[in-house]
ROMI-865841 format. One record per residue (C-alpha): x, y, z. Coordinates in steps of 0.5 Angstrom, whole numbers, plus 2048, in hexadecimal, padded with zeros to 3 digits. Each point is the difference from the previous one (the first is absolute). Layout:
% residues N
XYZ ...
***
This chain:
% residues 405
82A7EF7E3 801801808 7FB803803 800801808 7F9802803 800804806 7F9801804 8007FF808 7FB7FA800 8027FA7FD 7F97FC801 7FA8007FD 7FD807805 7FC8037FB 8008037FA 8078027FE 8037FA804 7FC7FC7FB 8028047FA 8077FF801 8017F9801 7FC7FF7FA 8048057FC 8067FB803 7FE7FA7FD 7FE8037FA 8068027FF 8047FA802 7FB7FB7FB 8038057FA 8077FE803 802806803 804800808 7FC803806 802802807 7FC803806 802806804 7FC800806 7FE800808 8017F9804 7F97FD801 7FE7F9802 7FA8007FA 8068027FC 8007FC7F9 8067FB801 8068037FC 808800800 800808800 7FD800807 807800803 8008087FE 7F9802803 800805805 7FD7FE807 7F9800801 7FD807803 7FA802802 7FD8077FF 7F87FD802 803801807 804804805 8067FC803 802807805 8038067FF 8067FE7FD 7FF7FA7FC 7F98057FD 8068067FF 8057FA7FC 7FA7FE7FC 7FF8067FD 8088017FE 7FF7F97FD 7FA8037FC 8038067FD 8067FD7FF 8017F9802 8097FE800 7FE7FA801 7FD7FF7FB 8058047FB 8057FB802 7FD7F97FF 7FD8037FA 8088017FC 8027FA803 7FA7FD7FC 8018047FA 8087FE800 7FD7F9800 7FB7FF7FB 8028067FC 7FA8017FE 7FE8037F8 7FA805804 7FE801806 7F8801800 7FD803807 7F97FE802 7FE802808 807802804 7FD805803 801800809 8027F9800 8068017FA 8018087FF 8038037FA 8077FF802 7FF7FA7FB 7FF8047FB 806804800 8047FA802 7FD7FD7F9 8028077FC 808800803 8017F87FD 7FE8047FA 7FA7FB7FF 7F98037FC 7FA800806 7F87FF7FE 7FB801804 7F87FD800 7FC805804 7FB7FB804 7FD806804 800807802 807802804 8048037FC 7FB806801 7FC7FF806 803800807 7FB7F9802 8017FE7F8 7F8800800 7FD8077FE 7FA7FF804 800804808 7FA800804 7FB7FD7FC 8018027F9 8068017FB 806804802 8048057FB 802804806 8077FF800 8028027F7 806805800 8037FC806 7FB803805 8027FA804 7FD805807 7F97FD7FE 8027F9802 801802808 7FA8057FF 7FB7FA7FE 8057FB803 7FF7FC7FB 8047FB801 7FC7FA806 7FD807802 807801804 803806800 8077FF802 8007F97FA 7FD8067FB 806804802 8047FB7FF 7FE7FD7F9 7FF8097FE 807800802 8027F97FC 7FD8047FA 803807800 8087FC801 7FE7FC7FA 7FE8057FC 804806801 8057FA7FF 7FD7FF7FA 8017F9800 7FB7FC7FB 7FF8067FC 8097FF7FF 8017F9801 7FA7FC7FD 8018017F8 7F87FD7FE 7FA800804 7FB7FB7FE 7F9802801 7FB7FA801 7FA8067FE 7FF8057FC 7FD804806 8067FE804 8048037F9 7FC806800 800802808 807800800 8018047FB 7FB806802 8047FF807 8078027FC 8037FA7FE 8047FF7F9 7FC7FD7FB 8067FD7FD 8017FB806 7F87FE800 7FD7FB7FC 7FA7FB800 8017F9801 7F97FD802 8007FA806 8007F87FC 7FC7FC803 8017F97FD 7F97FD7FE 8017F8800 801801807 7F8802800 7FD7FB7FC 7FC7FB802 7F9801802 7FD806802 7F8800803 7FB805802 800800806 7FB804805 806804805 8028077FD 8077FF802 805805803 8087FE800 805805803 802803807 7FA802804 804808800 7FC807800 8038017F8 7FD7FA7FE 7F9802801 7FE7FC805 7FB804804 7FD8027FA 7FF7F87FE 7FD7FF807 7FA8057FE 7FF7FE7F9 8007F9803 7FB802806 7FB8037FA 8007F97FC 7FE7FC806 7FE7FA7FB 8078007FC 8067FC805 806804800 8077FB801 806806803 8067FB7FF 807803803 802803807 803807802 7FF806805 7F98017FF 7FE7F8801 7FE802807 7FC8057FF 7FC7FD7FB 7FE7FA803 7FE804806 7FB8047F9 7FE7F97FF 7FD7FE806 7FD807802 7FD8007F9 7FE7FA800 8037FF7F9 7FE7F87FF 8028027F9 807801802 8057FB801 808800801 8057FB7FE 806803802 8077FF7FD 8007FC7FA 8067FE7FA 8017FC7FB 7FB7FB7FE 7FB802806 8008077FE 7FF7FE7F8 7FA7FB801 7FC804804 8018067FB 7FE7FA7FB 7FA7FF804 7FE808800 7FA8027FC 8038077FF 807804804 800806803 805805800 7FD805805 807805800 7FF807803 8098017FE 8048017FA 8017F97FE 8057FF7FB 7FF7FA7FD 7FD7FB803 8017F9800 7F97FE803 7FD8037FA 8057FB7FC 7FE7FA804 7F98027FF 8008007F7 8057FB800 7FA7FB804 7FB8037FB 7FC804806 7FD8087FE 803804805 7FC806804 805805801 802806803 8028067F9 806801805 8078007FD 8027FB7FB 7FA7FC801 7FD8027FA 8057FE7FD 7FF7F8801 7F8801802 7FD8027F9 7F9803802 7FB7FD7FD 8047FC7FC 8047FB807 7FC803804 7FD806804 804807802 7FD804806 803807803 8047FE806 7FC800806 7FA8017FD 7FB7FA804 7FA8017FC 8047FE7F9 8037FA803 7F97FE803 7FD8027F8 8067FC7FD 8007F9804 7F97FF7FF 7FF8017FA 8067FC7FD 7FE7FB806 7F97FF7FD 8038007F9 8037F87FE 8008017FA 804807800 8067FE805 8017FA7FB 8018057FB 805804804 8047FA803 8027FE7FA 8018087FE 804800805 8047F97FE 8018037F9 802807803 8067FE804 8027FA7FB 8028067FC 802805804 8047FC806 8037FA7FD 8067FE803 8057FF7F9 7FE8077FE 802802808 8077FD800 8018027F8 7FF808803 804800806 8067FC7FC 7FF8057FB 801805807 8067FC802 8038007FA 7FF8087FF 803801806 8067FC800 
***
């Protein structure tokens, strides 16, 4: 088959960028045709479909009014990336099209492009966005519902995008357009769901239960062996963001003065957490700042157990992924699609979200217990040999493919 892969990034960024360039390799090893569709970047992996990308644009600053006005228009409907998309659907005739992140940076215009050349459109939801205006579901320090039945107003009440009220406006604007246009729910033919919370979510939120099906994340295990050791850091690894628990973190940390904490990665909150850490005089608590690759895995090999703090609905997180795959028990937030990975009792530990005084409970009494996070490492390993295994991901969405087509 041909299959043309659509996501606004084309590095390895976060999540979604790593799943997608997985997915690409997976599928040209079992000797099926890819192309991208993205944004320029100079991070970009080298590919001959770059010459259709759309220009590079950022939405993370203002370039004056004007420019801001046209960023707009580009992330509602974007002719830019329209046209250069049916020029790389007329060269690559391609057997599916299958969308990952387009929101802002592509738009949905590629969507109806797709639907004109008759061509079969599948969709992997990495995040929140087709319901919720800042893709998060999470608002002023807590998780956020407020928008169900298109009560995108909410979103310039709460300013819940970067606190701005004209940037929520604009992205309530954005969602008002493509729902009332109903492009997704017309245009795409299957939504893939990496986690039954996810499934569930947009179901109770109204959408059709005949375009959702659940296909985990893979993870590919041999890309984790080697050897993994107990070391004595608590480790966290992600973006250093409210949603992620930081701040909770912070305070478990401070209650277990004699456990080190390691906080791997960089985000909007680094600042303020550094400034926590030197008026607390948290000597426990270190940062590495942003770490991939073979960095960021040696460290996690090292940790004694992973935290993942998050106080927002994860969908399916590939932190938790990582942890199993390296053999370490988890203590987690029961948030989202975190149980779904994190078996409490069985991988690991399950707190409520937010709740400092579990978390503090649940790292030390597994930190203390050698024996116990062994057990749940290899539980874990166990876990997502069965359940995430690459093969069986690459079969399922083949199988998508194939139904669409």
């Amino acid at each position: 088959m041909k299959i043309l892969l659509a996501n606004k990034f084309l590095y390895r960024r976060a999540g979604a960028e790593v799943y997608v360039l997985d997915l690409a390799r997976a599928l040209e090893r079992a000797g099926h045709q890819v192309a991208f569709f993205a944004m320029k970047d100079s991070r970009n992996i080298q590919t001959p479909w770059s010459k259709y990308f759309v220009d590079e644009i950022h939405y993370d600053r203002s370039d004056g009014l004007l420019e801001d006005v046209r960023k707009v228009g580009h992330m509602i409907w974007s002719v830019e990336a329209a046209k250069k998309f049916r020029a790389l659907l007329a060269d690559f005739k391609p057997d599916v099209v299958h969308l990952h992140n387009i929101y802002h940076h592509l738009s949905p215009s590629i969507v109806q492009e797709a639907k004109r050349a008759g061509i079969p459109v599948v969709q992997t939801l990495h995040d929140f966005k087709l319901i919720c205006p800042n893709y998060r579901l999470f608002t002023k320090g807590s998780a956020c519902e407020r928008c169900q039945v298109m009560k995108y107003w909410n979103a310039v009440r709460y300013q819940c995008l970067n606190d701005s009220t004209p940037a929520s406006a604009a992205v309530a604007l954005e969602m008002w357009v493509h729902r009332l246009l109903r492009v997704y729910e017309n245009g795409v033919d299957q939504f893939i769901a990496p986690s039954v919370f996810l499934r569930d979510l947009l179901l109770r939120w109204g959408k059709s239960p005949a375009k959702m099906i659940v296909i985990n994340n893979p993870i590919e295990l041999a890309a984790y062996g080697g050897t993994s050791t107990l070391g004595e850091e608590v480790v966290f690894a992600g973006r250093l963001a409210e949603e992620k628990g930081v701040w909770p973190l912070l305070l478990a940390a401070e209650k277990l003065p004699d456990i080190p904490f390691l906080l791997i990665g960089d985000g909007p909150e680094l600042a303020n957490i550094e400034a926590r850490i030197r008026e607390r005089k948290l000597g426990n608590v270190k940062l590495t700042g942003f770490l991939r690759g073979t960095e960021l895995t040696d460290r996690l090999r090292k940790a004694r157990l992973i935290v993942i703090p998050s106080v927002w609905y994860e969908n399916y997180p590939y932190a938790a992924l990582e942890a199993a795959a390296l053999g370490k028990a988890v203590v987690a937030s029961r948030i989202g699609g975190i149980p779904e990975i994190v078996e409490d009792g069985t991988t690991g530990r399950l707190f409520p979200p937010g709740d400092v005084p579990a978390m503090v409970d649940a790292v030390k009494n597994l930190y203390q217990n050698v024996g116990l996070l062994e057990q749940m490492g290899e539980a874990a390993r166990e876990k997502v040999r069965r359940e995430n295994d690459p093969q069986d991901h690459l079969v399922a969405v083949l199988d998508i493919y194939k139904q669409v087509s």
